[in-house]
LODRENMI-382233 format. One record per residue (C-alpha): residue in three letters; x, y, z. Coordinates in pm, 1 decimal. Each point is the difference from the previous one (the first is absolute). Last residue first. Layout:
N
NODE  aa     east    north       up
NODE ala        X        Y        Z
...
REM end
This chain:
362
NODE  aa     east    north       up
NODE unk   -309.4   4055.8  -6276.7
NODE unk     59.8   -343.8   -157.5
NODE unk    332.9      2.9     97.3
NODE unk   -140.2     96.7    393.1
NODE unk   -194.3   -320.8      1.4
NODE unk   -208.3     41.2    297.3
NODE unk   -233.0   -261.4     55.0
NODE unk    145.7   -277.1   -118.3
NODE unk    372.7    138.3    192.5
NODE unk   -221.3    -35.4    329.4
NODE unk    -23.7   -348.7    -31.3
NODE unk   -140.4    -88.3    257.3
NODE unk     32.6   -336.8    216.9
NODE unk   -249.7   -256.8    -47.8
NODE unk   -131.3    -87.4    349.0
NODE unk   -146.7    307.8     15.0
NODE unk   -286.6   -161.2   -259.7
NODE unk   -140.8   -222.5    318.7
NODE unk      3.0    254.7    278.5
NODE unk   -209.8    266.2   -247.1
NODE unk   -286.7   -248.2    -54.7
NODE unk    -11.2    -82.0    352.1
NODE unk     -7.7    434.9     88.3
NODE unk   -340.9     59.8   -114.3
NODE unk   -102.0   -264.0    200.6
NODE unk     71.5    120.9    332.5
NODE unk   -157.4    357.9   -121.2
NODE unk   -321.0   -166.6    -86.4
NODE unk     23.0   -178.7    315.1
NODE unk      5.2    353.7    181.8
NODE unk   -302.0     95.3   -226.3
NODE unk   -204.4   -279.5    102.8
NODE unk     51.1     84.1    353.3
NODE unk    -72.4    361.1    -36.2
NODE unk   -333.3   -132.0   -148.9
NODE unk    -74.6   -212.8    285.8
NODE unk     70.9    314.6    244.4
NODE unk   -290.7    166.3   -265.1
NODE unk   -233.8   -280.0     49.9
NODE unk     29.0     44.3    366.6
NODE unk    -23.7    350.4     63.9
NODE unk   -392.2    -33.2     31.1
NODE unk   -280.0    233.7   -180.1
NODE unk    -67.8   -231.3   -334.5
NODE unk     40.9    236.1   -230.3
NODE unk    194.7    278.0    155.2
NODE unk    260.5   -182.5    160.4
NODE unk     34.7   -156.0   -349.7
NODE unk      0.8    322.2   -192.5
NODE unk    273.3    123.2    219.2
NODE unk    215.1   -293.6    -21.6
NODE unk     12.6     37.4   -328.9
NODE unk     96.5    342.4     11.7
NODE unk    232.4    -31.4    274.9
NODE unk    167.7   -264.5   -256.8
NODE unk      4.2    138.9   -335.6
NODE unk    107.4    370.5     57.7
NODE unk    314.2   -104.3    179.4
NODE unk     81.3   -291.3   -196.7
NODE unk     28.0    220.3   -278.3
NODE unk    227.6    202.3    139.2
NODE unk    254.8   -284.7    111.2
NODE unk    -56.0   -116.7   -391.2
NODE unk    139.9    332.9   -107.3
NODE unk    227.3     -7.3    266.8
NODE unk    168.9   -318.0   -101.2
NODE unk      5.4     91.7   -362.3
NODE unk    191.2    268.2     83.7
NODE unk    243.6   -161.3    218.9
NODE unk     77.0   -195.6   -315.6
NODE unk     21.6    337.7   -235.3
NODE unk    255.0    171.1    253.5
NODE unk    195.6   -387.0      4.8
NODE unk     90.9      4.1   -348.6
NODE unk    373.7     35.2    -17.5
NODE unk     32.7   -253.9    186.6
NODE unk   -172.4   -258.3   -159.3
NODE unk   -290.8   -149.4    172.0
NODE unk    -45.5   -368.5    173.3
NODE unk    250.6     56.8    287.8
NODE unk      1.4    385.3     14.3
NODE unk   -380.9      2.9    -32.6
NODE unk    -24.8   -305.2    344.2
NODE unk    125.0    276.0    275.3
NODE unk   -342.9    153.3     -1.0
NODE unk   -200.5   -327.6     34.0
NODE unk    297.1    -90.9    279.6
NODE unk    -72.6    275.3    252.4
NODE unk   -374.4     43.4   -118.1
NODE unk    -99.0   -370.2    104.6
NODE unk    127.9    -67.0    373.1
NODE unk   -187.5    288.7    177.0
NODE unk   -365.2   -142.3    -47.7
NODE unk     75.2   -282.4    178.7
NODE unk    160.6    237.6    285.6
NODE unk   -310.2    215.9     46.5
NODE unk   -210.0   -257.9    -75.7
NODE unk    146.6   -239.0    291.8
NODE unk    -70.8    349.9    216.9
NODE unk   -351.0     17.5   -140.4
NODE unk    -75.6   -394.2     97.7
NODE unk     86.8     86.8    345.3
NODE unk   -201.2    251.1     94.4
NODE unk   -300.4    -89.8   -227.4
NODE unk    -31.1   -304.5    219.1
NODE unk   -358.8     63.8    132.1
NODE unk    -61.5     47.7   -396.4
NODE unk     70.8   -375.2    -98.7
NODE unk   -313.8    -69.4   -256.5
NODE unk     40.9    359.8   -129.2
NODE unk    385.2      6.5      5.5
NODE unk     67.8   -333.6   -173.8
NODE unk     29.4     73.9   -349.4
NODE unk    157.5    313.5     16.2
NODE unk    282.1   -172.8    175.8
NODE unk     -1.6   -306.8   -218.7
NODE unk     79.0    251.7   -294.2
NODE unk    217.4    200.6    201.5
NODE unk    203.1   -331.0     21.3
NODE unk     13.5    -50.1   -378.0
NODE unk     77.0    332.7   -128.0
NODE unk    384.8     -1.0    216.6
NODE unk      5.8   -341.5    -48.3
NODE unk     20.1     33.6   -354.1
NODE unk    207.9    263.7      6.0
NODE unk    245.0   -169.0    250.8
NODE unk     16.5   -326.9   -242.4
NODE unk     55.2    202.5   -320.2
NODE unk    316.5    213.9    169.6
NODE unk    122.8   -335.0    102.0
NODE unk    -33.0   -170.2   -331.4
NODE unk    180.2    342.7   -129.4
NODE unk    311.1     -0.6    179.3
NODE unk    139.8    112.5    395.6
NODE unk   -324.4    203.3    165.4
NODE unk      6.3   -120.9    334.4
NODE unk    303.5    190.1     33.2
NODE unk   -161.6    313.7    -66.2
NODE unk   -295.1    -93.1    206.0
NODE unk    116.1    221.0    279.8
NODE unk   -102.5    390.2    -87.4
NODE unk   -369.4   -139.4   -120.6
NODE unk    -79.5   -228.1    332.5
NODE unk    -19.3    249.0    211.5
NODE unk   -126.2    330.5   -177.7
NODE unk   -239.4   -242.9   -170.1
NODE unk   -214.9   -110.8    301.2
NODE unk    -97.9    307.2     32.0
NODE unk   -194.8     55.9   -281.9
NODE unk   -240.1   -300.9     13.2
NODE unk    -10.7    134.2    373.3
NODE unk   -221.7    341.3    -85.5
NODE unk   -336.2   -215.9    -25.7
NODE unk     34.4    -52.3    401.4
NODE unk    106.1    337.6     49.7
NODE unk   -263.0    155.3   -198.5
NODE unk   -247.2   -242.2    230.0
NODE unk    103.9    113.0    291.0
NODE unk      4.3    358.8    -95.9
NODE unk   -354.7    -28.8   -111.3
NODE unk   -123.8   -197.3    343.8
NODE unk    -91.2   -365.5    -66.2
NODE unk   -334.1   -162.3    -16.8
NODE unk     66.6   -275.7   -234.8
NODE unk   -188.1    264.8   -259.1
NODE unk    317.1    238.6     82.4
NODE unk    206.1   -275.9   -143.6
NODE unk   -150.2      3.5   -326.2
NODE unk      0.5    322.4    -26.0
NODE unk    387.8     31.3     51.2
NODE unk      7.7   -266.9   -230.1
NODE unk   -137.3    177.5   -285.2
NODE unk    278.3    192.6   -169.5
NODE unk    301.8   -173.9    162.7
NODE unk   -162.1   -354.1    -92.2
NODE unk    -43.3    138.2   -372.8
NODE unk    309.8    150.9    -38.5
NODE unk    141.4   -347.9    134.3
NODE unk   -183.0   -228.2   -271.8
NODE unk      5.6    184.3   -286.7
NODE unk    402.8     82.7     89.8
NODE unk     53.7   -329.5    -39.8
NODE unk   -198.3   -101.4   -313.1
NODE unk    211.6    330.4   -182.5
NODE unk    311.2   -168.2    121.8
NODE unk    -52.1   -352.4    -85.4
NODE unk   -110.4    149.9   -359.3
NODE unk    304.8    220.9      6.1
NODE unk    183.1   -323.2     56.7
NODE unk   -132.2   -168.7   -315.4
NODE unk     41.0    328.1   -200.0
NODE unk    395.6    -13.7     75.5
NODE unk     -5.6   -324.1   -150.6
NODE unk   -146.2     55.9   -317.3
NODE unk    266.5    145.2   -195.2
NODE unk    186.3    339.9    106.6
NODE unk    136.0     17.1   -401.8
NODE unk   -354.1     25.4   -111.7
NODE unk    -83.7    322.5    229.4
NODE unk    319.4    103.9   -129.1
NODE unk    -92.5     -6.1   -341.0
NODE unk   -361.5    162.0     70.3
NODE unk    196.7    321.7    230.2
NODE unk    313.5     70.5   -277.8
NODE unk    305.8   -200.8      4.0
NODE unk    390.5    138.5     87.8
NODE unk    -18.7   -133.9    441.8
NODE unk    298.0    258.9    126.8
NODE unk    353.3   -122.1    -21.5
NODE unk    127.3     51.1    409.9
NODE unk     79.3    352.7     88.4
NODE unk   -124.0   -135.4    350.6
NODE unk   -170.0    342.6    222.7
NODE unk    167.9    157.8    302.8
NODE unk   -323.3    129.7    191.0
NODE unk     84.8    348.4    172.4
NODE unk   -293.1    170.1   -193.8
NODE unk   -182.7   -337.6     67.6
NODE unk     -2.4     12.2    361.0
NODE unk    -44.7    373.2     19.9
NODE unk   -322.0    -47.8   -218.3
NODE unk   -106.6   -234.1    263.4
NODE unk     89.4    209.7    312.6
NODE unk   -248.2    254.0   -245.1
NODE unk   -316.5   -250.0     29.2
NODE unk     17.1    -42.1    368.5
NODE unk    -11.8    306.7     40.4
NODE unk   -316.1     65.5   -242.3
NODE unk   -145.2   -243.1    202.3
NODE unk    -90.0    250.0    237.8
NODE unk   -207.9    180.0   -243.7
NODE unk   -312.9   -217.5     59.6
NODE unk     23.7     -0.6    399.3
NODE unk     29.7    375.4    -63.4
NODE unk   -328.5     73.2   -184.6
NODE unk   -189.6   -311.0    199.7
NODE unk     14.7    253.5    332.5
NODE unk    266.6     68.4    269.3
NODE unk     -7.3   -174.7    276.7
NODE unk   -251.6   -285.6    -56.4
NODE unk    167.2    -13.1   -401.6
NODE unk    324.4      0.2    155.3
NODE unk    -60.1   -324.6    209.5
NODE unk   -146.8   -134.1   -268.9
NODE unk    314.0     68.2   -215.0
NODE unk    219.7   -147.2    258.8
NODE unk   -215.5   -361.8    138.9
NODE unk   -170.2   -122.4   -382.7
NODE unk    336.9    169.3   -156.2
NODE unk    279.9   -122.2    196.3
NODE unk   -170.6   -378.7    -23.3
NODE unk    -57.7     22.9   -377.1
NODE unk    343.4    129.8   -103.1
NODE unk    129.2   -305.0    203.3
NODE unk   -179.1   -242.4   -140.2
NODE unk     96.9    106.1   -338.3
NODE unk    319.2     31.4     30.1
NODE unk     93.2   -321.3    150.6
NODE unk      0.4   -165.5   -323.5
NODE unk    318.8    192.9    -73.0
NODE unk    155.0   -173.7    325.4
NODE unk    -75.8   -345.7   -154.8
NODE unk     87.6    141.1   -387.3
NODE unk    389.5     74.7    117.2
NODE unk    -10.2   -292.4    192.9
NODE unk    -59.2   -218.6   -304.8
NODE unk    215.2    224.0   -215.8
NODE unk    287.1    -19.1    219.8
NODE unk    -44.1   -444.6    -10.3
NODE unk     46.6     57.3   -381.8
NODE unk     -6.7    315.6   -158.4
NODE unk    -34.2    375.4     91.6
NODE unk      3.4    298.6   -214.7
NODE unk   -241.7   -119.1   -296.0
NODE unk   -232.3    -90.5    234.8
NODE unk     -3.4    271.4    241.8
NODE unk    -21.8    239.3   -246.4
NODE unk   -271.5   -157.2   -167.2
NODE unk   -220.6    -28.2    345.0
NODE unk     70.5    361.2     44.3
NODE unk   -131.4     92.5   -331.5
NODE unk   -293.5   -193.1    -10.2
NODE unk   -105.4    130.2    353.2
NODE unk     12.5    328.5   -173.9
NODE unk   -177.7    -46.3   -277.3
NODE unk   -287.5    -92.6    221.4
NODE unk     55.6    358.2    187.1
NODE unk     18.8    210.0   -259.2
NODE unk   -303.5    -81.5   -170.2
NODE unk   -170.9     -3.5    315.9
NODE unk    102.4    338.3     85.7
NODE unk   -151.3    124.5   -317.1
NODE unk   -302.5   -159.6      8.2
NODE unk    -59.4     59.6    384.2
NODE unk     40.4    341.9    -57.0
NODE unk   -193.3      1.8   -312.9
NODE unk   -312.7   -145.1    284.4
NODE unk     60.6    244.3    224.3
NODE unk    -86.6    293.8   -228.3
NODE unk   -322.8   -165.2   -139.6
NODE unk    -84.0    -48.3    361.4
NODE unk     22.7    352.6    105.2
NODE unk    251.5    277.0    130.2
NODE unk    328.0   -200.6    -12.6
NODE unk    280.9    137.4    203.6
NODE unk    141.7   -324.4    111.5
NODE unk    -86.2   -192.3   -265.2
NODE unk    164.6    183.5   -255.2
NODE unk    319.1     46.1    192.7
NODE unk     -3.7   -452.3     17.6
NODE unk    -52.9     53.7   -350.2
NODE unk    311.4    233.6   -103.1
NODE unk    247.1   -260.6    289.4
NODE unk   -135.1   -315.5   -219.2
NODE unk     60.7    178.3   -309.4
NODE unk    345.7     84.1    113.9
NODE unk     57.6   -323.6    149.5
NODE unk    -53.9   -188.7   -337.7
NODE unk    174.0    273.2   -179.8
NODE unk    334.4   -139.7    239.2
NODE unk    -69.9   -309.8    -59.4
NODE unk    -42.6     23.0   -407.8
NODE unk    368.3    158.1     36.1
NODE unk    135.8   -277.2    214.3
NODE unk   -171.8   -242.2   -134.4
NODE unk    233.1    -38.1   -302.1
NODE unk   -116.0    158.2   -336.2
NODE unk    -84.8   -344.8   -182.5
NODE unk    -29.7   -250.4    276.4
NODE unk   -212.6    323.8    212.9
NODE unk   -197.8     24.9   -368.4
NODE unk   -114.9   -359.5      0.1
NODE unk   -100.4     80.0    410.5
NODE unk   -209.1    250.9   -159.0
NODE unk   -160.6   -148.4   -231.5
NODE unk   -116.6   -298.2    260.5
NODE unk    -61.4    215.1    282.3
NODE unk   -255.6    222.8   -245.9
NODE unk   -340.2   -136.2     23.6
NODE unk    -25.4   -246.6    297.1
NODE unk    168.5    216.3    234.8
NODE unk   -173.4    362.4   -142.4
NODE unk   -312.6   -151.7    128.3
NODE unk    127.9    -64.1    427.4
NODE unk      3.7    325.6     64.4
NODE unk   -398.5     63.7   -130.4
NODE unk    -89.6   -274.3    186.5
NODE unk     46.5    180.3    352.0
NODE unk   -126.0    312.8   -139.5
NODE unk   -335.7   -213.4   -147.6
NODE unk    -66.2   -123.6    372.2
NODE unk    -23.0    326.5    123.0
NODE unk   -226.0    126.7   -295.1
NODE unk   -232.9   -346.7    122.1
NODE unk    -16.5    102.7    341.6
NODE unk    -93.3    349.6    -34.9
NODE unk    166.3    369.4     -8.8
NODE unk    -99.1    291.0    120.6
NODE unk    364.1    162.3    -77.3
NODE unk     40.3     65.9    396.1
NODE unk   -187.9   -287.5     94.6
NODE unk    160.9   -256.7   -194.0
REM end
């Protein structure tokens, strides 16, 4: 920022300018990763996100940084569609839950290196660097998926609105648990560290603090596999997994001398939905369209990002205390809760798959 003179708000645009491309083109392109394979739209995924992180890194003003951060954050969200199809339509039962658990660890992990390595670089260095380094990170990707041995399983045959239909409703019922979810947590991890700072904590204390909804994932993720087992089970964890957060955020202003422990029971609340939510496409889903599924799911993850800081935001704003907006986090976890009670109830029909794609009448 003070390099490129810029302000607060430009800052702020850069982070939501990665985010846009997710809730615009995740759901085309995971409709084109069913009809290419995602091994080819992966691999331009990484490219673009490897071309952007480069423009970044060398940009000379704000207008500069901010196609970086388009073009990397095009890449980017496609990406995490790809890898979740892959995953899905390489693993199955009890695999596929584990397979998902230590997928869902990703995340957490990426975000722990970078807050401690890249700021570490940035002190040593300068921002230029700490930007590019990623760019490492990006190419052990592209090796991945150069040495990837795709399925030559029948590709999906309809074009984007047909399979849109063909999905149903069901997958839209737990991107809406997913998009309420992630309105929620973005929103504690964006203004919880001030919150906490206005208890009287120290900065780092109170990053740390805000940091544990993440770690409580890269514990529970890689072992609730086996929790897992069919779809009523996948519904219950989900719904406890947006229902205890929910109490959580609920609590923490009139309980804030026990912040401690009510952020480590986040941590591992929080930690029990996205295992199973992104296991549930290959049970309600055909196959051959899980690229568009995990599509939809980041397009509504996206737009839970933008929605809930920002209405949290406003309310901070308006009425000066964090309370209305940990009240709002709460309504939005038993948004998600209920988004998936609908969904529970129609699983118990199985699918028929064969409805939805009727390869004679392709």
């Amino acid at each position: 920022m003070t390099d490129l003179k810029l302000d607060h708000t430009q800052g702020g645009l850069l982070m939501g300018l990665f985010a846009l491309p997710g809730i615009l083109l995740t759901i085309p392109c995971g409709w084109l990763a069913d009809l290419y394979g995602p091994r080819r739209v992966g691999i331009a995924a990484v490219m673009l996100t490897i071309i952007g992180t480069l423009v970044v890194a060398t940009a000379p003003d704000f207008a500069w940084l901010a196609i970086g951060r388009l073009i990397s954050g095009v890449g980017a969200t496609i990406l995490v569609v790809i890898a979740a199809s892959l995953i899905s339509s390489t693993f199955e039962g009890s695999r596929l839950g584990a397979a998902m658990g230590i997928y869902n660890t990703g995340m957490p992990i990426g975000t722990i290196v970078c807050f401690n390595l890249l700021g570490a670089v940035g002190v040593k260095w300068g921002w230029r660097p700490a930007a590019a380094a990623p760019i490492l990170a990006g190419g052990a990707a592209l090796v991945l998926l150069l040495y990837y041995r795709e399925s030559r399983e029948k590709r999906q045959p309809f074009g984007l609105a047909r399979s849109l239909r063909a999905a149903g409703g069901r997958i839209w019922l737990a991107g809406l648990a997913w998009l309420w979810f992630n309105a929620a947590a973005i929103a504690f991890l964006t203004f919880s560290p001030d919150y906490f700072q206005g208890l009287g904590l120290t900065a780092g204390r109170a990053a740390l603090l805000a940091s544990f909804i993440m770690w409580g994932a890269l514990i529970v993720s890689p072992i609730i596999g086996p929790l897992m087992g069919g779809v009523k089970r996948k519904s219950l964890l989900i719904f406890a997994g947006a229902l205890v957060p929910g109490l959580i955020y609920l609590a923490l202003p009139s309980l804030s001398g026990w912040r401690l422990p009510l952020m480590v029971a986040l941590g591992f609340g929080a930690a029990l939905l996205p295992a199973p939510l992104f296991a549930l496409p290959a049970e309600i889903v055909d196959k051959r369209q899980q690229g568009l599924a995990f599509g939809i799911l980041s397009t509504c993850l996206n737009a839970g990002i933008l929605l809930g800081p920002f209405i949290v935001g406003r309310l901070r704003d308006a009425t000066g205390s964090y309370r209305p907006g940990f009240m709002s986090m709460a309504v939005f976890s038993a948004l998600a809760a209920l988004s998936i009670v609908p969904l529970t109830w129609r699983l118990r029909q199985p699918i028929n798959t064969a409805q939805a794609f009727d390869d004679n009448e392709c």
